[in-house]
C-alpha atoms as one frame of an Amber mdcrd trajectory, in Angstrom:
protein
  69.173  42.753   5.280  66.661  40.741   7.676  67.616  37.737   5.137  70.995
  37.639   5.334  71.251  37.478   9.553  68.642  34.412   9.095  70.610  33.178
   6.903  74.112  32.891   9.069  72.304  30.370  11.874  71.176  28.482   8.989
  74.624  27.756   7.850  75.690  27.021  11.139  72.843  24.405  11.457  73.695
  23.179   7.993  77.418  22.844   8.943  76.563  21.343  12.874  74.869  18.533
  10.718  77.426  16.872   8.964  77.976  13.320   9.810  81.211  12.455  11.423
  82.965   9.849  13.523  82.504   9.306  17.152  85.828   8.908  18.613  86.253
  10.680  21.384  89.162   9.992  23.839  89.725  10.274  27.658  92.245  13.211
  28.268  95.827  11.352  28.798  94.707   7.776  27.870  95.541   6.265  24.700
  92.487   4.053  23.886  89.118   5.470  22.551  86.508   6.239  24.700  83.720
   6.581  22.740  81.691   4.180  20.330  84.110   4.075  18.281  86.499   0.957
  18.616  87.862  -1.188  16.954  87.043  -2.886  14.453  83.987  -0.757  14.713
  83.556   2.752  13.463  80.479   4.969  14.979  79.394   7.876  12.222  77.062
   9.988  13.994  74.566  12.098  11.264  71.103  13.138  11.047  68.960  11.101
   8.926  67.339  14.790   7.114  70.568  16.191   5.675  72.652  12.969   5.543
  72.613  10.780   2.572  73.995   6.441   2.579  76.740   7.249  -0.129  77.974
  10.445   2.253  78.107   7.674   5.182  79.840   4.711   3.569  82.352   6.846
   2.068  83.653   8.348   5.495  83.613   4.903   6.974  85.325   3.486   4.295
  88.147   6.493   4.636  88.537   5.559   8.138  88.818   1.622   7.591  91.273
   2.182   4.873  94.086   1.841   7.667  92.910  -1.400   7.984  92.411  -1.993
   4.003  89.260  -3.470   4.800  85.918  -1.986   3.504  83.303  -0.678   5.822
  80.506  -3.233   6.376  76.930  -1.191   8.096  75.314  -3.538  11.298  73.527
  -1.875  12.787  71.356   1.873  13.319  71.147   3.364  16.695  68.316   6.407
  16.918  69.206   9.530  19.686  72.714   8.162  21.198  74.853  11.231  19.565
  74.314  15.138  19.854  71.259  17.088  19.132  71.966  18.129  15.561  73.706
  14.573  14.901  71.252  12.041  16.862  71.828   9.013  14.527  74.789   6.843
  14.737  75.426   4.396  11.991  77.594   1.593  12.775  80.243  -0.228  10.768
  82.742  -2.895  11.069  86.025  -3.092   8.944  85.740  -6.527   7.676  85.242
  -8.101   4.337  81.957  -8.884   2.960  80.804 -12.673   3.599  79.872 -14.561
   0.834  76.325 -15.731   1.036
């Protein structure tokens, strides 16, 4: 019985990890507040639980109103929440040709 109550903040911290996007808004204004804007999309996740596929694909979901895909520039370390501290940034542009 000791297992299962250590197991329900486990699942809590399991589910407090998943990545998602940083778009928070003021309260009564239209435009985003947060990292978020566009053409750039913010996924905050932690780097332990996270995976690159996991990442790209909910960038790409949230470019796909542009029907661009989701290009990664950059990695910023500690600029999200505690259980989330990475944020991976993309832009919704098309891949340059080298």
């Amino acid at each position: 019985m000791k297992c299962f109550f250590s197991l329900i903040p486990t699942l809590f911290l399991l589910i407090g990890c998943s990545p998602y996007i940083d778009s928070r808004r003021e309260a009564g204004v239209a435009h985003l507040v947060g990292q978020s804007r566009p053409p750039l999309i913010a996924v905050c996740y932690n780097g332990l639980v996270s995976d690159e596929i996991g990442l790209q694909n909910l960038a790409n979901a949230a470019c796909s109103k542009t029907k661009k895909p989701a290009q990664r520039i950059e990695t910023r370390y500690f600029n999200c929440t505690l259980l989330t501290p990475n944020t991976a940034i993309f832009r919704c542009s098309e891949k340059t040709k080298p």
